[in-house]
CHARMM internal coordinates of N, CA and C (Angstrom, degrees):
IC EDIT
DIST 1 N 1 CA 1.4230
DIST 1 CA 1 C 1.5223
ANGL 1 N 1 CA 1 C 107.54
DIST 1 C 2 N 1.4490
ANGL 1 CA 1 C 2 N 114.89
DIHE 1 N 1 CA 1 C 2 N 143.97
DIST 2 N 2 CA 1.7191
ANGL 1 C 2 N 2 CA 100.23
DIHE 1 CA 1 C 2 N 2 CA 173.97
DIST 2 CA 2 C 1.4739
ANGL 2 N 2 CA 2 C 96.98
DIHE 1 C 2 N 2 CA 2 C -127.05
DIST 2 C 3 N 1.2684
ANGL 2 CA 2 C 3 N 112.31
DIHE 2 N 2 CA 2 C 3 N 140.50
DIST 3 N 3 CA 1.5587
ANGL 2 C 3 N 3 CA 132.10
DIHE 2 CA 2 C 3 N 3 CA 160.80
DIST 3 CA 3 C 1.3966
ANGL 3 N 3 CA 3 C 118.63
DIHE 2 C 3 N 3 CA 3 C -67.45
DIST 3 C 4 N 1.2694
ANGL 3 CA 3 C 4 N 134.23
DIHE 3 N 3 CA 3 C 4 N 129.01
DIST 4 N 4 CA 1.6711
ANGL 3 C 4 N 4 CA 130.20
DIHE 3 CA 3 C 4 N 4 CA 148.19
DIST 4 CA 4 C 1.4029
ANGL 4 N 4 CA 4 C 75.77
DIHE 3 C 4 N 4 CA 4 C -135.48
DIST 4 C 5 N 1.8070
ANGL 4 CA 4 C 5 N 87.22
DIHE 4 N 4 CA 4 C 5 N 136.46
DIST 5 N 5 CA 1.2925
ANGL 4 C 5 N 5 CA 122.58
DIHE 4 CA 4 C 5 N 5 CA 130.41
DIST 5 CA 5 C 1.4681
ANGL 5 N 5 CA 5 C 128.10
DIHE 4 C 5 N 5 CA 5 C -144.41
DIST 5 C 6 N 1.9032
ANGL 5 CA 5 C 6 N 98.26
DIHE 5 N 5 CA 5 C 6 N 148.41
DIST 6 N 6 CA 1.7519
ANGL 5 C 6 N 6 CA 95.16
DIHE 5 CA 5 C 6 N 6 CA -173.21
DIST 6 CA 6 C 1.7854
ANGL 6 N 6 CA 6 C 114.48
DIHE 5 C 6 N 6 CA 6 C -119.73
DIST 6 C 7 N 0.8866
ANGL 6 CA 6 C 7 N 122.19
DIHE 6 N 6 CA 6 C 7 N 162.02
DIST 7 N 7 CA 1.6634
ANGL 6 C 7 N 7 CA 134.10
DIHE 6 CA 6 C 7 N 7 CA -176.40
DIST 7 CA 7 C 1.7204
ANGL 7 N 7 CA 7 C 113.08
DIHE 6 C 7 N 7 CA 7 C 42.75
DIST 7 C 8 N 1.2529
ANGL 7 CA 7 C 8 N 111.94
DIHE 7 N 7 CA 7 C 8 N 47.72
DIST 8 N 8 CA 0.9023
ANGL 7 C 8 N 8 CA 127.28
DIHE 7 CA 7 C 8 N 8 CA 161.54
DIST 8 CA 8 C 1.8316
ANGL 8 N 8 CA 8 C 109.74
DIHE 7 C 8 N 8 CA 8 C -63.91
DIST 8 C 9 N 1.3618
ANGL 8 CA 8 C 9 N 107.55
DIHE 8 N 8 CA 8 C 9 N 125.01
DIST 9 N 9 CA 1.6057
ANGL 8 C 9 N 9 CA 107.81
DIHE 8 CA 8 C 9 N 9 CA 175.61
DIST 9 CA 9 C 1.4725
ANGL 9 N 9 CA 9 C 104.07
DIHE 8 C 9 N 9 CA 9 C -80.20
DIST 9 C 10 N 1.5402
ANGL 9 CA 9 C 10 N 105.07
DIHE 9 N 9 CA 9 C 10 N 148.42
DIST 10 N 10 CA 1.5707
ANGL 9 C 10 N 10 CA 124.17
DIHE 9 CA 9 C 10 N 10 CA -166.95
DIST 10 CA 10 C 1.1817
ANGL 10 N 10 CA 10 C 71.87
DIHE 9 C 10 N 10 CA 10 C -85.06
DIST 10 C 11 N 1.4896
ANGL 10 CA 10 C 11 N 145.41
DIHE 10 N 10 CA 10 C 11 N -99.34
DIST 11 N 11 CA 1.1209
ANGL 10 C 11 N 11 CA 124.49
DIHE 10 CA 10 C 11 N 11 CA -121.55
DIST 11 CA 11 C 1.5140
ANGL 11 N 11 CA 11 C 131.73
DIHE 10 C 11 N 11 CA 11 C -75.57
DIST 11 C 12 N 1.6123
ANGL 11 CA 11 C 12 N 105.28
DIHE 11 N 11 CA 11 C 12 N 21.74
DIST 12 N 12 CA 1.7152
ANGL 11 C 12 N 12 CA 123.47
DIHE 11 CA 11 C 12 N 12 CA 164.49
DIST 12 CA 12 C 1.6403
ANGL 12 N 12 CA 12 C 105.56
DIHE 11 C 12 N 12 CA 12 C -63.31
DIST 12 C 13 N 1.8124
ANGL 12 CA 12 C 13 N 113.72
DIHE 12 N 12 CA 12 C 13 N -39.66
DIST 13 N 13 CA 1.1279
ANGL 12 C 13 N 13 CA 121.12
DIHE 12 CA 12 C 13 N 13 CA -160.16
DIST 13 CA 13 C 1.6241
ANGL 13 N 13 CA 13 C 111.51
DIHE 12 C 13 N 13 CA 13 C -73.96
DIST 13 C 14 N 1.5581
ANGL 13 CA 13 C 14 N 103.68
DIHE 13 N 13 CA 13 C 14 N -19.23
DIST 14 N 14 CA 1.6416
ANGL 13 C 14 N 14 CA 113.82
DIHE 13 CA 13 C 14 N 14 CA -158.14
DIST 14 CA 14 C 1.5980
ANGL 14 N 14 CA 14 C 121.65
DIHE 13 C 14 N 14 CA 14 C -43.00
DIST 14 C 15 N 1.6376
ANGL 14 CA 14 C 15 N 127.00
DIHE 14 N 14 CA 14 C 15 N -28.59
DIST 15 N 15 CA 0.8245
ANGL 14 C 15 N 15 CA 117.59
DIHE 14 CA 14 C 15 N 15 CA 178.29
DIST 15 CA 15 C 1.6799
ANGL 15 N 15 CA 15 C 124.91
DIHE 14 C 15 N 15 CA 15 C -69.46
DIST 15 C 16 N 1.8415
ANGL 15 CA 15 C 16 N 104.80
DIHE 15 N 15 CA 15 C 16 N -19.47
DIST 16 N 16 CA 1.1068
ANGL 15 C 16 N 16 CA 121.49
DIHE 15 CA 15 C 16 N 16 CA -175.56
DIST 16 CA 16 C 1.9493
ANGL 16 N 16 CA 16 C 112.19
DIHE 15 C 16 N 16 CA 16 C -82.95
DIST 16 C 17 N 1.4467
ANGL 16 CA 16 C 17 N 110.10
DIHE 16 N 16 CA 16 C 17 N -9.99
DIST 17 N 17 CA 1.5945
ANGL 16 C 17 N 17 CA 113.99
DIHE 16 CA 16 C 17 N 17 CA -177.28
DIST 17 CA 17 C 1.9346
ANGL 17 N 17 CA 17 C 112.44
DIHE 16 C 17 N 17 CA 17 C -125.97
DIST 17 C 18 N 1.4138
ANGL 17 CA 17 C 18 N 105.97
DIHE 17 N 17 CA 17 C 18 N 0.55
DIST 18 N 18 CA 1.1867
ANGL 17 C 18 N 18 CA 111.02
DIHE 17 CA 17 C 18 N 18 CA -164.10
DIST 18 CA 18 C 1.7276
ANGL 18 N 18 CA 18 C 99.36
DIHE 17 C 18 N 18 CA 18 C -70.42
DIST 18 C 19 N 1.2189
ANGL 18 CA 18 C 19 N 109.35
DIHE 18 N 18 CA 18 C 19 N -52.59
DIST 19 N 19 CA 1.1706
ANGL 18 C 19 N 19 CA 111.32
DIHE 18 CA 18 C 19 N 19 CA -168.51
DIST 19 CA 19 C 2.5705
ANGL 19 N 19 CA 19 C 113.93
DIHE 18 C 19 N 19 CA 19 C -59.60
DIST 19 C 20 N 0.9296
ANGL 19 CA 19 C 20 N 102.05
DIHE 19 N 19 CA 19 C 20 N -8.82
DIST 20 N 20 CA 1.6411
ANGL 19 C 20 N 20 CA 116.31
DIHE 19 CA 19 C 20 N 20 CA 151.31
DIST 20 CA 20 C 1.4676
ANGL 20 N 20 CA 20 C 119.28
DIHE 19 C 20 N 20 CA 20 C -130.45
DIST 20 C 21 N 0.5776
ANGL 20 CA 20 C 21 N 123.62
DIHE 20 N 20 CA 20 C 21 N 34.51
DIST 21 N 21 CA 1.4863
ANGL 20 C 21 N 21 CA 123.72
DIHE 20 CA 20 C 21 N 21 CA 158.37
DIST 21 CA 21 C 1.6577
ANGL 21 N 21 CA 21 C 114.25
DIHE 20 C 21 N 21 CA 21 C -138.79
DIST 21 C 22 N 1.5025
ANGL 21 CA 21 C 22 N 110.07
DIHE 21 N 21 CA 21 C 22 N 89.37
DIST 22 N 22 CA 1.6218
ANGL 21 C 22 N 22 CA 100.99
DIHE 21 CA 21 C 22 N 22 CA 177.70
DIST 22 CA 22 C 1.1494
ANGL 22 N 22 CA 22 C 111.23
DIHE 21 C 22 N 22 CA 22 C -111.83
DIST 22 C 23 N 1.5990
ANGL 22 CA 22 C 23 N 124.91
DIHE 22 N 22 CA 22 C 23 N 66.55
DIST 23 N 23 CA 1.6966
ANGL 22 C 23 N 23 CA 145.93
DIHE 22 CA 22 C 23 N 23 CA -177.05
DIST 23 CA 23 C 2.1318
ANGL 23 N 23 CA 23 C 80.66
DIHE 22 C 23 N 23 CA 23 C -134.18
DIST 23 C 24 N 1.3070
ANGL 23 CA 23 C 24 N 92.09
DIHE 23 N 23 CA 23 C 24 N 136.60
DIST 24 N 24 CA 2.1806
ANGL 23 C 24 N 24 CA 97.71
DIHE 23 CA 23 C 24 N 24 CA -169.69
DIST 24 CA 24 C 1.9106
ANGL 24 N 24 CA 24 C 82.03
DIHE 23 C 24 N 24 CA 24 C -81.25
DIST 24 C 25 N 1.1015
ANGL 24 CA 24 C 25 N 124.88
DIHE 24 N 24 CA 24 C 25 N 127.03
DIST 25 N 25 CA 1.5990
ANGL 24 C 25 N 25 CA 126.12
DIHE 24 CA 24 C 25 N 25 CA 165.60
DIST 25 CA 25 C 1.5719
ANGL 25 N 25 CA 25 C 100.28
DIHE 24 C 25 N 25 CA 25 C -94.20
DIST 25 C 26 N 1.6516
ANGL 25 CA 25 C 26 N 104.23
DIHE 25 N 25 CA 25 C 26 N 114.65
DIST 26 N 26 CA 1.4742
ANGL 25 C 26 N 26 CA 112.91
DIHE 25 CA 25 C 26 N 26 CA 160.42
DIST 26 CA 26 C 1.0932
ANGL 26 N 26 CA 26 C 140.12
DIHE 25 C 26 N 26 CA 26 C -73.06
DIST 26 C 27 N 1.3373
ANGL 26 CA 26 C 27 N 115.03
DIHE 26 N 26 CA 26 C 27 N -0.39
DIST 27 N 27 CA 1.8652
ANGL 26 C 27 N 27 CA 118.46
DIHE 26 CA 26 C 27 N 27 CA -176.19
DIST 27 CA 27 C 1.5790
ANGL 27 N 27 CA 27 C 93.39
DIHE 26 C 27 N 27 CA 27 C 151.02
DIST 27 C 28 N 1.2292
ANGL 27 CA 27 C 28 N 87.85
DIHE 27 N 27 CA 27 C 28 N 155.78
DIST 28 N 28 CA 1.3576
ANGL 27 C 28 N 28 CA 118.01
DIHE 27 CA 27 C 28 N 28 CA 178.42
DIST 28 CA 28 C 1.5732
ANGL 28 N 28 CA 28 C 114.54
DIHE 27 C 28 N 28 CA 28 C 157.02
DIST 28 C 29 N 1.1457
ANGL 28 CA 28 C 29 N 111.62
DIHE 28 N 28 CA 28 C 29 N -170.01
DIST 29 N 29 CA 1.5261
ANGL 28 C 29 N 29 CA 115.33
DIHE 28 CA 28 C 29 N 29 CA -162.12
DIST 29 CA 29 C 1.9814
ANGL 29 N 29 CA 29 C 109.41
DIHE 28 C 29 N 29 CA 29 C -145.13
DIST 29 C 30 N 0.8903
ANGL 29 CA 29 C 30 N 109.17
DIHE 29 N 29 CA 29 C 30 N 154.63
DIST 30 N 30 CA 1.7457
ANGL 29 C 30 N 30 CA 111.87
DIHE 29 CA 29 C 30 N 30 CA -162.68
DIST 30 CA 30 C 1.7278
ANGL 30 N 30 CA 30 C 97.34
DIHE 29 C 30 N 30 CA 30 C -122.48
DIST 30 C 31 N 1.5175
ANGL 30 CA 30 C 31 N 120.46
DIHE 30 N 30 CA 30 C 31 N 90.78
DIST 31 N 31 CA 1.7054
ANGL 30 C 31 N 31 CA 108.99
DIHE 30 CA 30 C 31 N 31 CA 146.32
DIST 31 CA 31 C 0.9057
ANGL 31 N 31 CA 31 C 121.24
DIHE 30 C 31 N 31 CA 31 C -112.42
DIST 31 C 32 N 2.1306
ANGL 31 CA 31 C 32 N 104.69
DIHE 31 N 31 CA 31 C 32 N 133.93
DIST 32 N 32 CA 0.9010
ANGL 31 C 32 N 32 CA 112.00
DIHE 31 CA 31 C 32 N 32 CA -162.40
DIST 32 CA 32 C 1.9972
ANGL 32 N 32 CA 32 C 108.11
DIHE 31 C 32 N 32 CA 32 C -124.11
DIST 32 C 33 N 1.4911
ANGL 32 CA 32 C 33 N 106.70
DIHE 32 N 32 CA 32 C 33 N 151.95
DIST 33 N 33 CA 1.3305
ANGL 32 C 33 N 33 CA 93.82
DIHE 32 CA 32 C 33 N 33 CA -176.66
DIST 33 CA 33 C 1.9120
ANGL 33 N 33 CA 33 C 101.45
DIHE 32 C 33 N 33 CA 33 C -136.06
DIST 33 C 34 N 1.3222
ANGL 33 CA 33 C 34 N 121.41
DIHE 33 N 33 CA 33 C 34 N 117.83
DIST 34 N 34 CA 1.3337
ANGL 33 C 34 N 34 CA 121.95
DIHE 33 CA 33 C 34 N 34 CA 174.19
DIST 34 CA 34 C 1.5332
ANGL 34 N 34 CA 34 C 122.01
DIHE 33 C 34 N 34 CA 34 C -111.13
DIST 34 C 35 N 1.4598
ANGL 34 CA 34 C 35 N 119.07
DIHE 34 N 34 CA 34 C 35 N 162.55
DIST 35 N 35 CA 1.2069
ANGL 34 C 35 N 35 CA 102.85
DIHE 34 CA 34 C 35 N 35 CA 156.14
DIST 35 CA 35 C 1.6075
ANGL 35 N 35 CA 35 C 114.98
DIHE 34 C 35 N 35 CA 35 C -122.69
DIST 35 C 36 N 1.0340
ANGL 35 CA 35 C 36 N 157.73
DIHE 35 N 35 CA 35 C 36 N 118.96
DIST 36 N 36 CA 1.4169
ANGL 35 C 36 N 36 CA 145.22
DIHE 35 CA 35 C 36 N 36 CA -101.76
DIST 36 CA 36 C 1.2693
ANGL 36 N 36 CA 36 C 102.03
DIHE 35 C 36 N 36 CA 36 C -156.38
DIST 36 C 37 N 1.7360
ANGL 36 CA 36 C 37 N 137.84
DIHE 36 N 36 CA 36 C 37 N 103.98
DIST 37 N 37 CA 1.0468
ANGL 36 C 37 N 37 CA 148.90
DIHE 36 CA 36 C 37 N 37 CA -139.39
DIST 37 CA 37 C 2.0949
ANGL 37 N 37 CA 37 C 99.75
DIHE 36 C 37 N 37 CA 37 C -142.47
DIST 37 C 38 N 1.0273
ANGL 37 CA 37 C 38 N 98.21
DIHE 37 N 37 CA 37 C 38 N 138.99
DIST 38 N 38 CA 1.8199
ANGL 37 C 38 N 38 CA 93.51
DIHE 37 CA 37 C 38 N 38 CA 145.08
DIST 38 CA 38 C 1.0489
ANGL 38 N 38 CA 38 C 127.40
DIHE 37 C 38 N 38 CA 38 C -130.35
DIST 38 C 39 N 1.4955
ANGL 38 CA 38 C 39 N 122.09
DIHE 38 N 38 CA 38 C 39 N 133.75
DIST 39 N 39 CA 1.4610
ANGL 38 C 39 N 39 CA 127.64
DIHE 38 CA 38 C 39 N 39 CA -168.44
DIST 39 CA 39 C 1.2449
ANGL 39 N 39 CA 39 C 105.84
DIHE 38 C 39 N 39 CA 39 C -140.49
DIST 39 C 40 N 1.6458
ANGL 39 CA 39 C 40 N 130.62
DIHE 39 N 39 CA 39 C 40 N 115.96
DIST 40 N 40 CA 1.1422
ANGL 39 C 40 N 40 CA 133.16
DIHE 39 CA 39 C 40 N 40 CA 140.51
DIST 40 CA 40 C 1.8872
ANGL 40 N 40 CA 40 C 90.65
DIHE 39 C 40 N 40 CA 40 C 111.89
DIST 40 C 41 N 1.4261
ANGL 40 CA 40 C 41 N 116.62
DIHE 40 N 40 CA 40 C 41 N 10.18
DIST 41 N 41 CA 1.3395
ANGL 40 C 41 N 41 CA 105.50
DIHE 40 CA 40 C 41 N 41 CA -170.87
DIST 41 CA 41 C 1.6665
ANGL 41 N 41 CA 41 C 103.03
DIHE 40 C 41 N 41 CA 41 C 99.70
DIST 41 C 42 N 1.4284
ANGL 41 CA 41 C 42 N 123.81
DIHE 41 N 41 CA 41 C 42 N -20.03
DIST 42 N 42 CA 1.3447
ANGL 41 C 42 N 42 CA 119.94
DIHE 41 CA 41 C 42 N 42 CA -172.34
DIST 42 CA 42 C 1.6812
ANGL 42 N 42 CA 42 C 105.68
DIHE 41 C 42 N 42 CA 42 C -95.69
DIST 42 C 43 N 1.0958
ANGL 42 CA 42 C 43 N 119.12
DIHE 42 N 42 CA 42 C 43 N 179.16
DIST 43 N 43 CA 1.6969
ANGL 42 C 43 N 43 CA 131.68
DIHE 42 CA 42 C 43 N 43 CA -171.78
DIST 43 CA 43 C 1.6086
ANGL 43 N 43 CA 43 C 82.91
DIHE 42 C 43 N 43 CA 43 C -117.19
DIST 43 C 44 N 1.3054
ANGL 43 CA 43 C 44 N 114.36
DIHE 43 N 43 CA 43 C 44 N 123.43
DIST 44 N 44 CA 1.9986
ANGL 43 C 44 N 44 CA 104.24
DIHE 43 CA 43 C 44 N 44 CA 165.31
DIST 44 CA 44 C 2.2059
ANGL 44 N 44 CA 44 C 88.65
DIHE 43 C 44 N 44 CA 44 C -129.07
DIST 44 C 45 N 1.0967
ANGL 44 CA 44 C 45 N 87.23
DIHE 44 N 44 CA 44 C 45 N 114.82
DIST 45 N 45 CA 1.2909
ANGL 44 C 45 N 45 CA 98.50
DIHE 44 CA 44 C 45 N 45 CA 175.00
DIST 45 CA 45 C 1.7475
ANGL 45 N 45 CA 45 C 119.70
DIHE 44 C 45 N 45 CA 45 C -116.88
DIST 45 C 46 N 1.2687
ANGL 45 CA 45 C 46 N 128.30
DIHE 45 N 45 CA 45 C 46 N 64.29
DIST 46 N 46 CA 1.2007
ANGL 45 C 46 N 46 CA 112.03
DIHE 45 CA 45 C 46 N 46 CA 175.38
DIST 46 CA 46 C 1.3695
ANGL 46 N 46 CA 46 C 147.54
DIHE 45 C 46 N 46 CA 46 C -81.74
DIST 46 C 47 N 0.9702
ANGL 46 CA 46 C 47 N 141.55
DIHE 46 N 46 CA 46 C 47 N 158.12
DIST 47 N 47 CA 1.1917
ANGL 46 C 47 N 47 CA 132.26
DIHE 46 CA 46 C 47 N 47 CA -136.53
DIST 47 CA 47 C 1.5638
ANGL 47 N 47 CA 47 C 133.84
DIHE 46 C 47 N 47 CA 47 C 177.72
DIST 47 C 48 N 1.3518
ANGL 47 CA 47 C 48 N 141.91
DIHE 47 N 47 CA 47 C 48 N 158.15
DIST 48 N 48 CA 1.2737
ANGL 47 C 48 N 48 CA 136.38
DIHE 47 CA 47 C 48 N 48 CA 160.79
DIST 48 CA 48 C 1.3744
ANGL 48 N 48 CA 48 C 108.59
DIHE 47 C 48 N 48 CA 48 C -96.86
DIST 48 C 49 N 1.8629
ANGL 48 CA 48 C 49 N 111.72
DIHE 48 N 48 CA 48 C 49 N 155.61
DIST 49 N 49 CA 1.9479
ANGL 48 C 49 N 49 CA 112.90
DIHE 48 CA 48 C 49 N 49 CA 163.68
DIST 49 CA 49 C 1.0720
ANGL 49 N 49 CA 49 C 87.80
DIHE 48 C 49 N 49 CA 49 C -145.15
DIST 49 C 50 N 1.4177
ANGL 49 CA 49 C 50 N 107.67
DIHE 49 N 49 CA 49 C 50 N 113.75
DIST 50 N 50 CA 1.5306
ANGL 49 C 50 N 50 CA 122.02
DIHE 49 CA 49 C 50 N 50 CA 174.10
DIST 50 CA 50 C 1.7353
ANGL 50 N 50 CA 50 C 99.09
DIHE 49 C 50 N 50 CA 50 C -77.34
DIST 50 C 51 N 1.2348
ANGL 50 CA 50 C 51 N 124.23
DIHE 50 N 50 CA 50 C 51 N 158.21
DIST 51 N 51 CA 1.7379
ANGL 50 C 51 N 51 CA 131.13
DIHE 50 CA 50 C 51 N 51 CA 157.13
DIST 51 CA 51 C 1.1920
ANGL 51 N 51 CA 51 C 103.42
DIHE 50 C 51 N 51 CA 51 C -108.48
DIST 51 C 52 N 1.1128
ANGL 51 CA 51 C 52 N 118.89
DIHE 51 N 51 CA 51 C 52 N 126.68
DIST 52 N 52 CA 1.9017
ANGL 51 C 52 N 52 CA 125.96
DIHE 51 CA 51 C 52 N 52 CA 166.49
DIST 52 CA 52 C 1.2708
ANGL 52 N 52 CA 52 C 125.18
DIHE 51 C 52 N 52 CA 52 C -114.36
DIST 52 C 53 N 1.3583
ANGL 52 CA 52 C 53 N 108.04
DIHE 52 N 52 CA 52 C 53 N 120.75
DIST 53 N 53 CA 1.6501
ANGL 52 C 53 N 53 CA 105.51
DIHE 52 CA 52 C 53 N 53 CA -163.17
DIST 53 CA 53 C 1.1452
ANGL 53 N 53 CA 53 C 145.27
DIHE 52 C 53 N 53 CA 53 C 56.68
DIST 53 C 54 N 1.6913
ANGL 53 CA 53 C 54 N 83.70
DIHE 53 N 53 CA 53 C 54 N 39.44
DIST 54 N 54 CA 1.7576
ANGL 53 C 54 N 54 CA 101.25
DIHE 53 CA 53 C 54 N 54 CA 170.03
DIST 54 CA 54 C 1.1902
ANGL 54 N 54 CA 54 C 112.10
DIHE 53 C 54 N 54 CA 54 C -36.31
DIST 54 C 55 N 1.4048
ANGL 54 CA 54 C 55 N 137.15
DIHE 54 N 54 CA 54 C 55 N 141.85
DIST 55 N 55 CA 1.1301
ANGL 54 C 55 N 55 CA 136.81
DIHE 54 CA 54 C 55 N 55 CA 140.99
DIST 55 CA 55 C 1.7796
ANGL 55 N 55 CA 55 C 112.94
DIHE 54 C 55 N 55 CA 55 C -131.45
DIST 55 C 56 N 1.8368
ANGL 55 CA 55 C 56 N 102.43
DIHE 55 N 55 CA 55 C 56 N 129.40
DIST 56 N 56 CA 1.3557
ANGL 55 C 56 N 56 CA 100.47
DIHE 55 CA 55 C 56 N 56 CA -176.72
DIST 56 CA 56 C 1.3448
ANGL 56 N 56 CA 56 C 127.44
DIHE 55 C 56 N 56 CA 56 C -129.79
DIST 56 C 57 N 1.3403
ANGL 56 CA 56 C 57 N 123.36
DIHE 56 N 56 CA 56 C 57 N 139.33
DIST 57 N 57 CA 1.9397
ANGL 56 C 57 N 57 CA 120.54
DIHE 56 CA 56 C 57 N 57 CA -149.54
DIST 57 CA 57 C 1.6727
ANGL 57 N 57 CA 57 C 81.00
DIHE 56 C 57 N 57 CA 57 C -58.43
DIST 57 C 58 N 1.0157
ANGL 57 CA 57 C 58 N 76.26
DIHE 57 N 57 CA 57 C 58 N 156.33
DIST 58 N 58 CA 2.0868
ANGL 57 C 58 N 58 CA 95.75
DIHE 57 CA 57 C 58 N 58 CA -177.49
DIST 58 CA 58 C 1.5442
ANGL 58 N 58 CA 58 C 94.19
DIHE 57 C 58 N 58 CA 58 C -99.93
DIST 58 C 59 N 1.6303
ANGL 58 CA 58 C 59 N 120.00
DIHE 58 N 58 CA 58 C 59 N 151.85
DIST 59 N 59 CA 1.4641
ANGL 58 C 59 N 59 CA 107.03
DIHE 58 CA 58 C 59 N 59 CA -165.51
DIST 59 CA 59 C 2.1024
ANGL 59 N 59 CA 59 C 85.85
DIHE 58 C 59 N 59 CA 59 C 138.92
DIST 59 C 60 N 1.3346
ANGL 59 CA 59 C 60 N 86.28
DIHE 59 N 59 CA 59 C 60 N 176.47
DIST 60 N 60 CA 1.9439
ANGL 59 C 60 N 60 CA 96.38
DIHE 59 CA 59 C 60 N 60 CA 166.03
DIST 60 CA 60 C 1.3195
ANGL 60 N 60 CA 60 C 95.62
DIHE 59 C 60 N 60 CA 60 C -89.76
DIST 60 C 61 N 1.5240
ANGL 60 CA 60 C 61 N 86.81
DIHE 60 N 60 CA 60 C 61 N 168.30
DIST 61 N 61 CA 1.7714
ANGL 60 C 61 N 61 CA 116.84
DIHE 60 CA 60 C 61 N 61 CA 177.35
DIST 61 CA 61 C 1.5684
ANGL 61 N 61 CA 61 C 97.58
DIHE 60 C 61 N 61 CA 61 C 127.08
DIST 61 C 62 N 1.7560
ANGL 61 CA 61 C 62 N 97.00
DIHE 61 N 61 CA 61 C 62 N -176.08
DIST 62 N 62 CA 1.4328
ANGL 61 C 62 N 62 CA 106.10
DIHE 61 CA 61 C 62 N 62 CA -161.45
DIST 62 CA 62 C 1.3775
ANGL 62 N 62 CA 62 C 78.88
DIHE 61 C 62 N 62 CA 62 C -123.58
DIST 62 C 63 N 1.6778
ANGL 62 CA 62 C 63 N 115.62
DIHE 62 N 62 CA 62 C 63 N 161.03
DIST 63 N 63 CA 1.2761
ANGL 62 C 63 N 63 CA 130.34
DIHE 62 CA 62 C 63 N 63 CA 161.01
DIST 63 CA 63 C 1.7717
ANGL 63 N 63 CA 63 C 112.83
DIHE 62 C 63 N 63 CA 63 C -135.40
DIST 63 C 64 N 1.1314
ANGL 63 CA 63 C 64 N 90.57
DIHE 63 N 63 CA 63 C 64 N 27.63
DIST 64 N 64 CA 1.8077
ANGL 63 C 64 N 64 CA 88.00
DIHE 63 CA 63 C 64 N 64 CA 171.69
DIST 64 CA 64 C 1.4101
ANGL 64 N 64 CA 64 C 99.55
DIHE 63 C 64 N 64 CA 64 C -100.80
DIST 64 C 65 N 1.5987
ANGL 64 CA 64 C 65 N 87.42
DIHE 64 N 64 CA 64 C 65 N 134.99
DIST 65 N 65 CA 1.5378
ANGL 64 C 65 N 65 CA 108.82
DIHE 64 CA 64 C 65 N 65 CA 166.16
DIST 65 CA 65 C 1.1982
ANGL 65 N 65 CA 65 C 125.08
DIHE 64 C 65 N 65 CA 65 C -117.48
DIST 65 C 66 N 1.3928
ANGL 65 CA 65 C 66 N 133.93
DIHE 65 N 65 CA 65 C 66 N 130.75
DIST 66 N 66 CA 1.3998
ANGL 65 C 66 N 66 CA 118.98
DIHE 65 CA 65 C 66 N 66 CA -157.90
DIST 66 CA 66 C 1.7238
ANGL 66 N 66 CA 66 C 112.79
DIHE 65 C 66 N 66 CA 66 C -129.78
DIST 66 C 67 N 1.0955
ANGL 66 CA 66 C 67 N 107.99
DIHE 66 N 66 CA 66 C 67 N 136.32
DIST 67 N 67 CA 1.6759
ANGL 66 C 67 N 67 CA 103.88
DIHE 66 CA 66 C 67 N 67 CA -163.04
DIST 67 CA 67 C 1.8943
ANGL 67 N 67 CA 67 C 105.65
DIHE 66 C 67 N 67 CA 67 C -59.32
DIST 67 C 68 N 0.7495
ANGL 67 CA 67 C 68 N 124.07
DIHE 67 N 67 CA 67 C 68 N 172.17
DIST 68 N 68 CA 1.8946
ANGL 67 C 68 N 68 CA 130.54
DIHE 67 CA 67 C 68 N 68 CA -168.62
DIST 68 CA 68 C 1.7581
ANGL 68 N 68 CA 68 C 83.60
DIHE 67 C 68 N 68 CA 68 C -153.92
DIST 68 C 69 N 1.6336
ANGL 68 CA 68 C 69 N 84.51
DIHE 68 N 68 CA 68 C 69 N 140.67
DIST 69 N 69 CA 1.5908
ANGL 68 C 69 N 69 CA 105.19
DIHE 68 CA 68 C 69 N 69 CA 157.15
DIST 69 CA 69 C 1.2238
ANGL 69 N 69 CA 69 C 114.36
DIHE 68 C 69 N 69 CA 69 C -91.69
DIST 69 C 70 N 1.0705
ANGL 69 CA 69 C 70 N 108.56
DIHE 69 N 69 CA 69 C 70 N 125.45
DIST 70 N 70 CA 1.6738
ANGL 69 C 70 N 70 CA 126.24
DIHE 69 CA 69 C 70 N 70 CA -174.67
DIST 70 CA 70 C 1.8981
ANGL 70 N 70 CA 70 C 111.07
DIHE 69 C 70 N 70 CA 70 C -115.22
DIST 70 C 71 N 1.7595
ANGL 70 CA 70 C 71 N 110.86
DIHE 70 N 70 CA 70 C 71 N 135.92
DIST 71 N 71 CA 1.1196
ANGL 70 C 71 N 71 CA 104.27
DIHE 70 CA 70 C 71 N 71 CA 171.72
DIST 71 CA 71 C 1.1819
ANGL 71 N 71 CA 71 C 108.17
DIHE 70 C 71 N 71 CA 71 C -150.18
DIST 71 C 72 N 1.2180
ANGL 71 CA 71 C 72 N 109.84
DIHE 71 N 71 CA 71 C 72 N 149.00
DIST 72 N 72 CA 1.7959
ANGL 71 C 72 N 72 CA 132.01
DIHE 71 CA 71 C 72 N 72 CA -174.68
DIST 72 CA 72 C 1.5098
ANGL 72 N 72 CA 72 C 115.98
DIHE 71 C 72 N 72 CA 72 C -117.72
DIST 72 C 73 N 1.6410
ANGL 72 CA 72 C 73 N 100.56
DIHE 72 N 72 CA 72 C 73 N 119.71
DIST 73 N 73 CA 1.3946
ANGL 72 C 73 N 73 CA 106.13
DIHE 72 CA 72 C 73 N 73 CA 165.45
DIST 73 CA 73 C 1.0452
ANGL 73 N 73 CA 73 C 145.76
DIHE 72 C 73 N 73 CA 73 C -94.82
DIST 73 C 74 N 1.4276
ANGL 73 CA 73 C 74 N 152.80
DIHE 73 N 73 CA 73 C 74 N 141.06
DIST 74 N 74 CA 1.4920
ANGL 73 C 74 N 74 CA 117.11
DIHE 73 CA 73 C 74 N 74 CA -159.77
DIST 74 CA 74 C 1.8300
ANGL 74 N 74 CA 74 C 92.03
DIHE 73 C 74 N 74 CA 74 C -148.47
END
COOR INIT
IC SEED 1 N 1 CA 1 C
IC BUILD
């Protein structure tokens, strides 16, 4: 199966990045493109997520976000 999605708002995602990212993100937008497989009982979805038009409150904090391997059992 393959995923696209486009202009997705970042800050729908916030509960899912808040906890590493403590820089406040004001807007931006989420496209995303997968190709979405199951193998072995696992989800292997790889893929790009572009951010578009980050914008971030100026101030301290961190704004790196870093991809995580994620796996699902079923």
């Amino acid at each position: 199966m393959t995923l696209k999605t486009r202009d997705i708002e970042l800050k729908t995602f916030e509960p899912y990045y808040r906890k590493k990212v403590t820089a406040e993100i004001l807007s931006g937008h989420v496209d995303l493109n997968a190709k979405i497989a199951i193998r072995k009982h696992l989800i292997d979805a790889p893929g790009e997520m572009d951010l578009v038009n980050l914008r971030v409150k100026e101030g301290s904090g961190s704004c790196f976000m870093s991809p995580r391997k994620v796996s699902f059992r079923f």
